[in-house]
C-alpha positions as CSV (number, residue, x, y, z in Angstrom):
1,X,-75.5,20.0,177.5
2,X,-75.6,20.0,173.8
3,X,-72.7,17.6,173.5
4,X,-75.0,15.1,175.4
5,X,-78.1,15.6,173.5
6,X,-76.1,14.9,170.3
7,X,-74.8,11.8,171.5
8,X,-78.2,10.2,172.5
9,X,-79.6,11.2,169.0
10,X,-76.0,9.1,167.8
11,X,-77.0,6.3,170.3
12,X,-81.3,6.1,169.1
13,X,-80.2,6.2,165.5
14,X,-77.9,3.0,165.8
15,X,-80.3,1.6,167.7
16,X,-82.8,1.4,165.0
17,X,-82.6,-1.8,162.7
18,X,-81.4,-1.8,159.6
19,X,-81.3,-4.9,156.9
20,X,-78.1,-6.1,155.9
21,X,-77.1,-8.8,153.1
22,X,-75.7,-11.8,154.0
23,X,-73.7,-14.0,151.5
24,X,-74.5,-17.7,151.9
25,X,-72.3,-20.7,151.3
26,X,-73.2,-22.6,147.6
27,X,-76.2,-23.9,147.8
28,X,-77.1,-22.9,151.5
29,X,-78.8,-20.2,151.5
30,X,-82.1,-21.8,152.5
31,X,-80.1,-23.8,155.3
32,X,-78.8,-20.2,156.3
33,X,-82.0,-18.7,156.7
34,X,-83.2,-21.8,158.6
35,X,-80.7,-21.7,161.1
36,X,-80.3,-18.0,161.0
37,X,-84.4,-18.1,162.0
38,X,-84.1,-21.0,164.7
39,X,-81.5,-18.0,166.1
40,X,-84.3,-15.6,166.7
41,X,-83.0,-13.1,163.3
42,X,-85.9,-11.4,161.4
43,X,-84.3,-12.7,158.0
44,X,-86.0,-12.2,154.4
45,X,-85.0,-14.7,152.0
46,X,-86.7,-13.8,148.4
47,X,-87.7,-17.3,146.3
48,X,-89.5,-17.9,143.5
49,X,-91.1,-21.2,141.9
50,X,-89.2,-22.2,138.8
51,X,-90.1,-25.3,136.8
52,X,-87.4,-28.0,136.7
53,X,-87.1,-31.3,135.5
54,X,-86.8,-33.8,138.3
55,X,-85.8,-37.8,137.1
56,X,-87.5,-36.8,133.5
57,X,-90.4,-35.4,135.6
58,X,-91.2,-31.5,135.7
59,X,-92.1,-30.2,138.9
60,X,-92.2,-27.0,141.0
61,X,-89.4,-26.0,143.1
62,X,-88.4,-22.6,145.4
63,X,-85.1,-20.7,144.2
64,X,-83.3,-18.1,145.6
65,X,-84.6,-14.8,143.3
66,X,-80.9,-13.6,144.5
67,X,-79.1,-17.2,144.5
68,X,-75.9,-17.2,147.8
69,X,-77.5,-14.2,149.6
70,X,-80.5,-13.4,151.8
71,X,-81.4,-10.3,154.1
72,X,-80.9,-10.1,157.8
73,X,-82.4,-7.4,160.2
74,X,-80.5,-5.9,163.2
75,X,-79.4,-3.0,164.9
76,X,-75.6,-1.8,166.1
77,X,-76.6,-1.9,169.8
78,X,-79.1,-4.6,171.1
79,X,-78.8,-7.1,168.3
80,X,-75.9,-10.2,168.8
81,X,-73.6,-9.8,165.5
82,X,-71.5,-12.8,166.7
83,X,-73.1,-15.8,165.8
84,X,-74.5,-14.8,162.5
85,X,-70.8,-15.9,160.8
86,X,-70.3,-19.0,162.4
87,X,-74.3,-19.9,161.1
88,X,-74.2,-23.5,159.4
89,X,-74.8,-22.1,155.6
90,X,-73.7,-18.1,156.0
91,X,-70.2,-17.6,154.7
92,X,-70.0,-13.6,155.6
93,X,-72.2,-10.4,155.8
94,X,-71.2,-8.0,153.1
95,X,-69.5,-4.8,154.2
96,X,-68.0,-2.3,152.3
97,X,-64.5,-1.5,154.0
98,X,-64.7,-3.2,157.3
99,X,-68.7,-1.8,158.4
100,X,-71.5,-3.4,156.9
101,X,-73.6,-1.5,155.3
102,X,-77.4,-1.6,155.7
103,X,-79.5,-2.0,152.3
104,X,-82.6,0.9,151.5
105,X,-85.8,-0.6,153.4
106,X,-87.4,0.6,150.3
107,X,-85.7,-2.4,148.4
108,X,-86.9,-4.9,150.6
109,X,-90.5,-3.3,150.8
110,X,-90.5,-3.6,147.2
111,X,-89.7,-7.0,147.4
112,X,-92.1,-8.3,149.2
113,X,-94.5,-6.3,147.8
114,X,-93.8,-7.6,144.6
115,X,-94.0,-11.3,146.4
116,X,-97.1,-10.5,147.8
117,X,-99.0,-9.0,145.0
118,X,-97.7,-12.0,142.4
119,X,-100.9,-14.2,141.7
120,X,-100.2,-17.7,141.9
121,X,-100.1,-17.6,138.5
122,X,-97.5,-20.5,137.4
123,X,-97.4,-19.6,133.6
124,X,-94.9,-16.6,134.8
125,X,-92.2,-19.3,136.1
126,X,-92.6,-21.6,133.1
127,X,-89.3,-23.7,132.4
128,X,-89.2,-23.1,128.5
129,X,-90.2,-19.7,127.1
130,X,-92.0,-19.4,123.6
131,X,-88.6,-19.2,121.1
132,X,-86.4,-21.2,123.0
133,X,-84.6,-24.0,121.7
134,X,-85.3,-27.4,123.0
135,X,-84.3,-30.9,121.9
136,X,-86.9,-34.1,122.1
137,X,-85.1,-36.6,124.2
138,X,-87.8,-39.4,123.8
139,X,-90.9,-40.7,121.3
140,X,-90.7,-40.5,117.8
141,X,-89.2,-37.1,117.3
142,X,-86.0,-38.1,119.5
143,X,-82.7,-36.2,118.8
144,X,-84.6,-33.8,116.8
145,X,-83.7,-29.6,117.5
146,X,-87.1,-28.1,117.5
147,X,-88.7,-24.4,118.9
148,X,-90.4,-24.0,121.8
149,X,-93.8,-22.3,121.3
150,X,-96.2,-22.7,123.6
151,X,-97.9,-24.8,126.6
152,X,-100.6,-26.9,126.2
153,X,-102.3,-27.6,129.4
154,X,-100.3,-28.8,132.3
155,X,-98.1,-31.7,130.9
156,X,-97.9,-31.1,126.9
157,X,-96.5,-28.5,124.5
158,X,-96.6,-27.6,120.9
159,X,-93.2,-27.3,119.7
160,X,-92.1,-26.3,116.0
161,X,-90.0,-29.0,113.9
162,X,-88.4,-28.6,110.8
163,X,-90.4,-31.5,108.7
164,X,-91.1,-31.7,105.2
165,X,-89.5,-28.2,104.1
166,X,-91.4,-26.4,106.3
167,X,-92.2,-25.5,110.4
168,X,-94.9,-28.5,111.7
169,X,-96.5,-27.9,114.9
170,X,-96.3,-31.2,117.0
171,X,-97.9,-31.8,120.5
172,X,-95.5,-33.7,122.8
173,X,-95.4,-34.0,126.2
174,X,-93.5,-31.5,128.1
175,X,-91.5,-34.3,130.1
176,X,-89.8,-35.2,126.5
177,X,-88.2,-31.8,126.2
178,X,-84.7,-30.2,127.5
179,X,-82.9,-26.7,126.5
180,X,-80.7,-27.4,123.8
């Protein structure tokens, strides 16, 4: 009697699901979770909006927060393991030895807690950070190494140059600026 009770304990606590990490193809993770989602898989893919330059524009773009891998929820019993490696985008679920093994729901509540609670605040995300290091690739200033210091509305900056023996501040737009 007792050896049946503990093995419908064994059998409810595999059938509750778990998240697991998935490691995506280069690149593919969004095509992963697409496809992973037209499947019927509860999937969490963490992204946040970077700024990029886009042909010498800057504009607004989702990344991975964890770039090749994404979450995946399932259980050992009712949930189809098959298809999820032969998923346009997913190159393998992580296991440790040969069983995969499920990732703290605490982490992922965290996570999209965090993603949730973030104000759509796009200063956080901004491409160049006061300090860094940028070069002017068009105007008058061209070719010239100068610092990064801060934003100036949506399109402009004030960068540092080293002019006339000294640090000048210079307004130029931000779509004139790249990471040295």
């Amino acid at each position: 009697m007792s050896e049946s009770h503990s093995v419908s304990t064994e059998i409810d606590s595999r059938a509750i699901p778990h998240w697991y990490l998935i490691q995506c193809k280069g690149g593919e993770s969004f095509r992963a979770t697409e496809h992973l989602a037209n499947q019927g898989y509860e999937i969490f893919h963490p992204v946040l909006q970077v700024q990029k330059k886009r042909r010498g524009r800057l504009c607004w773009i989702d990344e991975p927060l964890f770039p090749y891998y994404l979450f995946i929820r399932l259980d050992r019993l009712a949930s189809n393991w098959r298809p999820i490696r032969s998923t346009r985008g997913v190159l393998r679920l992580v296991t440790f030895g040969d069983q995969p093994l499920p990732v703290d729901d605490a982490l992922i509540d965290a996570l999209r807690h965090n993603a949730a609670a973030s104000p759509d605040d796009r200063e956080i995300n901004v491409y160049f950070r006061a300090g860094d290091t940028v070069e002017i690739c068009e105007g008058p200033f061209r070719q010239l190494q100068a610092v990064f210091e801060r934003r100036k509305g949506e399109e402009r900056a004030i960068v540092l140059l080293n002019l006339l023996h000294g640090s000048q501040a210079v307004d130029v737009p931000i779509s004139q600026l790249r990471r040295s």
